[in-house]
C-alpha positions in Angstrom: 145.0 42.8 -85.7 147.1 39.2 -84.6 148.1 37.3 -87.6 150.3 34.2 -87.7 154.0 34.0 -87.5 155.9 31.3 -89.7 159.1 33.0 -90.5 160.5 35.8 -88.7 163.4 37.9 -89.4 164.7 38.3 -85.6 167.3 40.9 -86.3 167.7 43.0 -90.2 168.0 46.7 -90.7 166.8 50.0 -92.1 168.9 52.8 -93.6 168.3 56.2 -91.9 168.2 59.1 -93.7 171.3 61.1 -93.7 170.0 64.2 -92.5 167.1 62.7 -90.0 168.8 63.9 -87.2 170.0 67.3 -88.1 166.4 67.9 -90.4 164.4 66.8 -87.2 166.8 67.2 -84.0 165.9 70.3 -81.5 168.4 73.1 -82.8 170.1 73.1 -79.8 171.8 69.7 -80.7 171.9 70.5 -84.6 175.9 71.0 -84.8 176.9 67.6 -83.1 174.0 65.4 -84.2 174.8 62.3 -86.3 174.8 63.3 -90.2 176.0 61.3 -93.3 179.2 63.0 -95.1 181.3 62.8 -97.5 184.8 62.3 -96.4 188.2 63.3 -97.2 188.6 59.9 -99.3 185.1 60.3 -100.6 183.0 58.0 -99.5 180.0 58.6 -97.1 180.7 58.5 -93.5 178.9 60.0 -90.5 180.1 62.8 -88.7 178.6 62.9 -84.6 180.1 65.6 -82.2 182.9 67.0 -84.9 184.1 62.9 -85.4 184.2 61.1 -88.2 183.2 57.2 -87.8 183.2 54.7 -90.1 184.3 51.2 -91.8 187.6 51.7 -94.4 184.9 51.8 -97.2 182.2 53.9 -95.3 179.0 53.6 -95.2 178.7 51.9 -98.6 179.0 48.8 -97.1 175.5 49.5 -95.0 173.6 48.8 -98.1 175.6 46.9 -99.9 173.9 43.2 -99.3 174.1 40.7 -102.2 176.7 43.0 -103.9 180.4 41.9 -105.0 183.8 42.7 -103.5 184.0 44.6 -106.8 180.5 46.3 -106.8 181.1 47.5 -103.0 184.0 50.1 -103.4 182.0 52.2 -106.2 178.9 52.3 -104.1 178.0 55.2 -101.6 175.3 55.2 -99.1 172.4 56.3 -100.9 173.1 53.0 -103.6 172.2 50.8 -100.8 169.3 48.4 -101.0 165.8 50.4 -101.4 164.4 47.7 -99.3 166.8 49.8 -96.4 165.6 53.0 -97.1 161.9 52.3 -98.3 159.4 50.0 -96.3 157.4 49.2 -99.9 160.9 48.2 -101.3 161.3 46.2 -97.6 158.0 44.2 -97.5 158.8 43.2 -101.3 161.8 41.8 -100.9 160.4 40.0 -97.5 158.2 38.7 -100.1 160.5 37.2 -102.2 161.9 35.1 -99.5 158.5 34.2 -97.5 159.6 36.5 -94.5 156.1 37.3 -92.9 157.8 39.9 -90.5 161.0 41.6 -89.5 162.2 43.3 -86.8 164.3 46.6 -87.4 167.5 47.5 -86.1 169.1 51.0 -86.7 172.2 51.5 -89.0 173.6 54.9 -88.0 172.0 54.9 -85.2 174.7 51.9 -83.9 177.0 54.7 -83.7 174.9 56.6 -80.6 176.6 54.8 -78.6 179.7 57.0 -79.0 177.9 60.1 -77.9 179.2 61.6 -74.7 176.0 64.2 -73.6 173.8 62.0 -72.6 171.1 65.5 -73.5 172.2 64.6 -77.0 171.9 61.0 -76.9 168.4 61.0 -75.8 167.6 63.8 -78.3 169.1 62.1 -80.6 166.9 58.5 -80.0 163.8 60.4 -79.6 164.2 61.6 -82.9 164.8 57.8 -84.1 162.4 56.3 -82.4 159.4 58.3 -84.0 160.9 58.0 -86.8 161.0 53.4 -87.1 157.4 54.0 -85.7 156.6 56.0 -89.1 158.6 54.0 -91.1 156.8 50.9 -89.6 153.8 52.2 -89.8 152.5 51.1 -93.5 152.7 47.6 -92.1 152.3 47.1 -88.4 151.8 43.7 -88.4 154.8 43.2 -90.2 157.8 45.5 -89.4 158.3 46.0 -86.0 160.7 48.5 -85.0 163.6 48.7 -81.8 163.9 51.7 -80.1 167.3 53.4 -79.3 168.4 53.9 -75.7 170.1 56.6 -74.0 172.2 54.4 -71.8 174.4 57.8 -71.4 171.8 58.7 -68.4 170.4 55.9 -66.6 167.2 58.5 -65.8 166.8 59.5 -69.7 166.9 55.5 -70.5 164.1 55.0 -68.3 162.4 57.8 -69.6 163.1 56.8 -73.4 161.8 53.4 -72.5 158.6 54.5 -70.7 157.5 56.9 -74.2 158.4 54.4 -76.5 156.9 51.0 -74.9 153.5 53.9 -73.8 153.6 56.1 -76.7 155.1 54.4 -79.3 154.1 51.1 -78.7 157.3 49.3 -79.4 158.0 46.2 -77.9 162.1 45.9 -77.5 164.9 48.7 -77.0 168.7 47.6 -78.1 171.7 49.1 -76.2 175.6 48.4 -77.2 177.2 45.7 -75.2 180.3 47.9 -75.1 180.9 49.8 -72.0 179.4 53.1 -71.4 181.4 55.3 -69.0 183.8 52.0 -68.4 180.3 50.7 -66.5 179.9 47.2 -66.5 176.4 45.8 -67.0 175.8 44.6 -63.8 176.8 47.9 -62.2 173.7 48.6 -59.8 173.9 52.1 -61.0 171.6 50.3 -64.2 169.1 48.7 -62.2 167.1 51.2 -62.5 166.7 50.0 -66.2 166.2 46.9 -65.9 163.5 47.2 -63.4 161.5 49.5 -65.5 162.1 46.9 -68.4 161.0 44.2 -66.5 158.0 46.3 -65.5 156.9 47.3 -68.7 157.6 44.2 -70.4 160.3 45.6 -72.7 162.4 43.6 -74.1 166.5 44.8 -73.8 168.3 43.3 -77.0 172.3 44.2 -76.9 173.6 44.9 -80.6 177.2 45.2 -81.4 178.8 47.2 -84.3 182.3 48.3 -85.9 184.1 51.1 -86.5 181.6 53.5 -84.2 183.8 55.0 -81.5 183.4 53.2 -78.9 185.3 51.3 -76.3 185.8 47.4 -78.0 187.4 44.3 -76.3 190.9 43.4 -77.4 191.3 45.8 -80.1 195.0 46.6 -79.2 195.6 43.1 -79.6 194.4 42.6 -83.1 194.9 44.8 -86.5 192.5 45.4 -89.5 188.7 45.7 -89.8 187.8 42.5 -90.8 189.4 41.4 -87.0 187.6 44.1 -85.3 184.4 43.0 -86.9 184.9 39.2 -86.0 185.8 39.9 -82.3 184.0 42.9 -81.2 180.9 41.3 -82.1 180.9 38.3 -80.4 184.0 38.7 -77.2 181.6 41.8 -76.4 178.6 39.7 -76.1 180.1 36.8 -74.4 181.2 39.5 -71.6 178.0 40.8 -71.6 176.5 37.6 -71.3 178.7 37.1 -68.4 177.7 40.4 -66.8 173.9 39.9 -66.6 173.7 36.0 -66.0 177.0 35.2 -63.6 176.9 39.0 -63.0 173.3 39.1 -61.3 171.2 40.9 -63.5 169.1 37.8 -64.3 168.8 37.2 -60.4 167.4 40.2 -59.7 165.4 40.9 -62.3 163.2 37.6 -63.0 160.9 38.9 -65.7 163.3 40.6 -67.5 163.9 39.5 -71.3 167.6 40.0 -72.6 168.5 39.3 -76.2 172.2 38.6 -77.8 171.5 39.9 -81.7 174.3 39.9 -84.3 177.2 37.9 -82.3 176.9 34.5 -84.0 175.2 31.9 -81.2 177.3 28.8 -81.4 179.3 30.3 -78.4 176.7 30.2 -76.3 175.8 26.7 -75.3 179.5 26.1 -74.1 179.9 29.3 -72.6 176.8 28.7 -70.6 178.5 25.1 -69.7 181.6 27.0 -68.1 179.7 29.2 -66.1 177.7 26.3 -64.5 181.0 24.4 -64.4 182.5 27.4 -61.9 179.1 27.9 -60.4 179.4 24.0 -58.9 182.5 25.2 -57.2 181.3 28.8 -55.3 182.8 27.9 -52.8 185.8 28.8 -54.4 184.4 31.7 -56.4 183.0 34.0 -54.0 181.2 35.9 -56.9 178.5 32.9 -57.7 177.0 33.2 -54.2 174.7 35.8 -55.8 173.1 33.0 -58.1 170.2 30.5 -56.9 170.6 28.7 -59.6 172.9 27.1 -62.9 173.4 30.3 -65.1 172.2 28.0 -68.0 169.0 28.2 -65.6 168.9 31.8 -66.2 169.4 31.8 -69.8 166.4 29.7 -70.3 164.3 31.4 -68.0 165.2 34.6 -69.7 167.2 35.0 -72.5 167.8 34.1 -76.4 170.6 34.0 -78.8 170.9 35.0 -82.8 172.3 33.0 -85.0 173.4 33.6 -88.3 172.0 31.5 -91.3 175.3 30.1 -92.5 176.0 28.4 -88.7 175.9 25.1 -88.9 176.0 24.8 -85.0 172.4 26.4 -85.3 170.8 22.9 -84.6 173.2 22.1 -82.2 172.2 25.2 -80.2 168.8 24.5 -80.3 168.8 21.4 -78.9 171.3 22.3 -76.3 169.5 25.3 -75.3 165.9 25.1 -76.1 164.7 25.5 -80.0 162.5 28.9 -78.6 165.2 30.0 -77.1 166.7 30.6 -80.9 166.6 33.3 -83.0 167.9 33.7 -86.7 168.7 37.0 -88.7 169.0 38.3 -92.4 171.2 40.8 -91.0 169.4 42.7 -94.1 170.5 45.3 -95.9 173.7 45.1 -94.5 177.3 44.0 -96.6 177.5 40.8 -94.7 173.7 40.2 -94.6 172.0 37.1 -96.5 169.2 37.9 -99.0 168.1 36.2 -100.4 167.8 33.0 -99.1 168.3 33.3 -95.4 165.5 31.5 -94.3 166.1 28.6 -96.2 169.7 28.2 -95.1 168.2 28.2 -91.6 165.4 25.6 -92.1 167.4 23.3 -94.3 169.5 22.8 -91.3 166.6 21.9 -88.9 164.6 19.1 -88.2 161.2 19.7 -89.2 160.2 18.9 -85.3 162.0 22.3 -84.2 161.4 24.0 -87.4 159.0 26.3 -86.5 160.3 27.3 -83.2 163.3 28.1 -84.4 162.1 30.0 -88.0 159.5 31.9 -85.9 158.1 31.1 -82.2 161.5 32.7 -80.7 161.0 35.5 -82.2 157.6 35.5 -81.0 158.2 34.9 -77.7 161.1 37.9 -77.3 160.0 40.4 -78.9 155.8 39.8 -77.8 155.1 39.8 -81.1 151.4 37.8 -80.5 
């Protein structure tokens, strides 16, 4: 059943179990699969393959939305938001701030990307992705959940993405921007990928997180978690942008649909200017000959950028790149989330003419959810 779309949550979270994977994971991968702890220092963190990963103040900081920089330290994981853990809990707190759908994102999960087997990565998202479609499932038409990809094996990617676009029926996988195997994104090793994204119609949406063992840009060149968090999330994007748009990707794959969640988006629109700016001289850059056209071009054939609600470049960015070509995020349950009141920070900086685009049509349009 279609319904209408006014105000979509592009990018919030749910808040896994801590034993989902070893409860649920073939027994095989039981001893190395992701599982919440409690660590040395006490607080929860996960262990994944005999390491520990996690933020200073663990995982109380997944749930922890709303909350003080007092109230955070004596939380654990399982204090976090009920709206994370519970879809009733969700959809009420939707309610509250006249969210008519969200799209999921995991929360351990973000820390697959450190696995090494790729035989436990993709046991480890087939186990998540059943379980979003079950969680999901007491409201389809208004939690839609992302699948996990095993970008560890470019042949268990395409098979994850085949059983949960065919199977599942979910609309959007997420990958890390980071490198996996010091693989850029452009590396035709992945085309493979994109091709079978492109021909299911399956969007790819790249998701950044801290602290989860994993290679990060600059981080020997900065100290402290707070500068982690600030440039991993958006220097990783703006490479990966880089990668797919000046790096070909886009070019090869036409019908692909590419997402940058969780990164901020005010970057984008000038970032986009420099690459047209060396593209008009490739003739010095040898590496724009692969490109037909202005990577801007590109973007707005195929992509879309996240913003946060507290950006105040958001309608800036809209009018620069296309108001559909926007997307906004609660970033929901997490500690540096906004609930409530997200979507009115969002629409109080737009002109009612782009409005609606912006609050819910790119959305729409990226994740097919109409």
């Amino acid at each position: 059943m279609s319904r209408s779309y006014n105000v979509v949550d592009a990018d919030g979270h749910i808040l896994e179990p801590g034993d989902l994977w070893v409860r649920d994971i073939d027994a095989k991968f039981r001893d190395d699969a992701p599982v919440v702890i409690v660590d040395t220092d006490g607080r929860h963190r996960v262990r994944l393959a005999g390491t520990v990963h996690g933020a200073p103040l663990g995982l109380a900081m997944s749930g922890s939305v709303g909350k003080t920089v007092d109230e955070i330290p004596k939380m654990n994981y399982l204090d976090g938001r009920r709206g994370g853990f519970d879809p009733h809990a969700r959809i009420k707190d939707m309610d509250l701030d006249g969210i008519d759908a969200a799209v999921l994102y995991p929360t351990l999960g973000l820390f697959s990307g450190a696995i090494v087997d790729p035989d436990l990565a993709a046991a480890v998202c087939r186990v998540y992705n059943r379980w979003i479609v079950e969680y999901c499932s007491p409201y389809p038409d208004r939690l839609f959940g992302v699948a996990m990809l095993p970008m560890q094996s470019v042949e268990r990617t395409v098979e994850e993405m085949r059983y949960a676009r065919k199977t599942l029926g979910l609309r959007c996988g997420f990958v890390r921007p980071n490198p996996y195997f010091e693989r850029r994104l452009n590396d035709p090793v992945y085309d493979p990928i994109w091709a079978e994204a492109q021909e299911l119609d399956f969007a790819i949406a790249f998701h950044e997180a801290s602290s989860s063992g994993v290679a990060v840009v600059g981080v020997n060149r900065i100290q402290g978690f707070g500068a982690k968090h600030l440039v991993s999330h958006t220097m990783e994007m703006m490479i990966a942008a880089v990668n797919l748009i000046w790096g070909g990707v886009c070019e090869r794959f036409p019908k692909a649909r590419f997402g940058f969640m969780e990164s901020s988006g005010g970057w984008m629109a000038p970032w986009l200017d420099r690459m047209d700016h060396h593209f008009e001289r490739k003739g010095v850059y040898d590496d724009a000959v692969i490109l037909r056209m202005p990577p801007s071009e590109y973007f707005r054939r195929q992509c879309w950028i996240s913003f946060e609600p507290s950006e105040m470049t958001i309608r800036h960015g809209a009018e620069l790149l296309g108001p559909e070509k926007i997307l906004w995020a609660t970033d929901y349950p997490h500690f540096d989330g906004f609930f409530p009141g997200a979507p009115k920070q969002v629409a109080d900086k737009l002109p009612p003419e782009i409005r609606q685009k912006v609050m819910a049509q790119g959305a729409i349009d990226f994740y097919k959810l109409n």
